[in-house]
N, C-alpha and C positions, 0 to 999 in steps of 0.2 A: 834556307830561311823558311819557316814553317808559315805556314798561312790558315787566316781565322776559317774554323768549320764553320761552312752551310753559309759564308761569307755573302751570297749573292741573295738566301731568302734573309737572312740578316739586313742587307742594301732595304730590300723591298718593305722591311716593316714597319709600319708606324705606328699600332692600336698597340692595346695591352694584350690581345689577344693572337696578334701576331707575332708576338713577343713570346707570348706565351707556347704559341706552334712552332717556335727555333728553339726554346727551351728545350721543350720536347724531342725534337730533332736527334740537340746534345744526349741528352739523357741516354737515349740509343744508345749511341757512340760511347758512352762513356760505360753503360754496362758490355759492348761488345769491348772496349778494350779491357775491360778489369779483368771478362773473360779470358781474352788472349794476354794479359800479362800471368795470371794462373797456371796457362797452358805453356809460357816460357817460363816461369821457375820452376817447370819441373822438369821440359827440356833442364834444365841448366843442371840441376840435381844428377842428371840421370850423363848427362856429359861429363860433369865432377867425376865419374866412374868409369868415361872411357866410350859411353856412347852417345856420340852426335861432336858437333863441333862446338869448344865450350866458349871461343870469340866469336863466332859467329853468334851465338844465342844470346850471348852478352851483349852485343851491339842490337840486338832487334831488343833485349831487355829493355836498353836503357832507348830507343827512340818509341817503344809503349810508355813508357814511364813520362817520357818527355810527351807524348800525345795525351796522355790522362792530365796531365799537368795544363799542358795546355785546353784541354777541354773544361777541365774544372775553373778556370783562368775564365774563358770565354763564360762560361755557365751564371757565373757570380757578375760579368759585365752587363748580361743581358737580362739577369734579373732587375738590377740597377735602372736596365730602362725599360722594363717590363711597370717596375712601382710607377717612376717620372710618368710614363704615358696614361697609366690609371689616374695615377693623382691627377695628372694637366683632365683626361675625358671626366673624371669627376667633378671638376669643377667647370668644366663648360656646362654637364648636368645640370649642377647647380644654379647657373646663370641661365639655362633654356628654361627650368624652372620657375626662377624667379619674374622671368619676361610673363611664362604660364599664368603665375598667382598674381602681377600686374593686372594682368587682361581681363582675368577673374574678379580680380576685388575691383575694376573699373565698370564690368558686369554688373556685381552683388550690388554697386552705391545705384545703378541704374533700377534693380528692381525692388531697394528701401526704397525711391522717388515713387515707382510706381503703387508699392503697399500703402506710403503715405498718400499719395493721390487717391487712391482707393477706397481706403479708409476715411480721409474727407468727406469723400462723395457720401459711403457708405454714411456715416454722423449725419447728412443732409438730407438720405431721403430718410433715416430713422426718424429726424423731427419734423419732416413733413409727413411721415405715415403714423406719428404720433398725435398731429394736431390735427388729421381725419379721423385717428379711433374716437378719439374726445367728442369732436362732431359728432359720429355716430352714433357715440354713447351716449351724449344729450338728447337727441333725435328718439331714440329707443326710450328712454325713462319720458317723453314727448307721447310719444304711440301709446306707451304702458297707460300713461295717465288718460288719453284720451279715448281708452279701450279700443283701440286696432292693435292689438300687438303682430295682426300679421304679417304688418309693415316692418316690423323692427328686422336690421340686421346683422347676423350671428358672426359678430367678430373672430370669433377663433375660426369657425370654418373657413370664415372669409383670408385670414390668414394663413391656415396650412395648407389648403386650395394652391397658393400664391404661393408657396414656399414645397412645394412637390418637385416630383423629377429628378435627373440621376446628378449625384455627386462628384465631384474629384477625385480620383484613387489616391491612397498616401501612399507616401512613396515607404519601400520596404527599409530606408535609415532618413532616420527625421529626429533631429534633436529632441532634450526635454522640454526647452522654453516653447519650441515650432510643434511641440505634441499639444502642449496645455494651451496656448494661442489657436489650433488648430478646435481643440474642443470647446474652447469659450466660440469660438462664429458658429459650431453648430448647434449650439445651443442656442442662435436665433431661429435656426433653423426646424429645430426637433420638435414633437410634440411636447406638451408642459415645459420646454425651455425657459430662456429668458423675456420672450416676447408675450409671451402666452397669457393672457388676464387673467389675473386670478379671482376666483368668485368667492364672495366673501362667504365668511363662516356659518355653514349650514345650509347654504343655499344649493337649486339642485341644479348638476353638471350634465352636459348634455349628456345621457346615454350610459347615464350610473345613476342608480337609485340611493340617496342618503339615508344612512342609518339613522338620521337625528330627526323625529317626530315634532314638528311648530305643536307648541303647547295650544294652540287654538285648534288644534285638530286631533289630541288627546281628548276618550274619554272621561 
């Protein structure tokens, strides 16, 4: 009775890859038999003619034949559970995964909470540092009229002052909606952004001289 090759690491395997290490095994075996079935038909040729023993070569012929047979037998079995074990570890992949991307998108709802918190806050102190610039600005056209302008105080400084200091790095993959979101908050942040007062037309900017002449100071 012929018994399965490599039978014992066969026992031992369970992955796809140790499936794949018995395949392997066979394959050996099965190119040293194709070799020695080679080397008995030509024994058998050459006994045809008187040299060697031509039943004897014919019975090792036919138990090569029958070892190929049976190793090709075994080779197609253990591919069979070479796939099953891939496919079964694929899909526990898939379910360790999936546990993964739970944990994640239980994550990701924790720090929208956090952006929307954030961003609330952020809207509350924008209309509480909105309804100080106003103050201030009333205060200043207050000075202007009452000739101290020394008094008055310079809202933009007073702002970029406040908004200096090192930034957040961006991370080197960052979506396009989290790129354009990203540049609208520094553009409260930036010089001339969206915070920035703007001075009305013709009037002059701290620390730039206006090309445009008040017709009261034309000669």
């Amino acid at each position: 009775m012929n018994t399965i090759p490599h039978a014992e690491d066969l026992g031992r395997a369970r992955t796809a890859a140790d499936f794949a290490a018995v395949i392997a095994l066979l394959d050996t075996d099965l190119n040293n038999a194709a070799a020695r079935k080679q080397e008995l038909e030509q024994a058998e040729d050459r006994a045809i003619f008187g040299n060697g023993d031509l039943g004897e070569v014919r019975v090792a012929l036919t138990d090569c034949n029958a070892a190929i047979a049976l190793l090709e037998k075994t080779v197609e079995a253990v591919n069979k559970r070479r796939a099953e074990a891939a496919e079964s570890e694929a899909r526990a992949d898939i379910a360790a995964l999936g546990d993964e991307i739970k944990s994640k998108a239980a994550s990701l709802g924790e720090r929208w909470r956090t952006v929307k918190r954030l961003i609330e806050q952020l809207r509350q102190e924008l209309f509480e540092a909105d309804a100080l610039s106003r103050t201030i600005a009333t205060a200043n056209g207050l000075f202007d009229a009452a000739g101290v302008a020394e008094l008055k105080i310079n809202l933009t400084t007073t702002r970029r002052a406040a908004m200096g200091g090192s930034r957040a790095a961006v991370p080197a993959r960052l979506s396009r909606p989290a790129i354009q979101a990203d540049r609208l908050l520094l553009s409260f942040l930036s010089p001339g952004g969206a915070l920035d007062p703007r001075p009305a037309l013709g009037a002059p900017v701290e620390g730039v001289k206006s090309k445009f002449t008040p017709a009261s100071e034309r000669g």
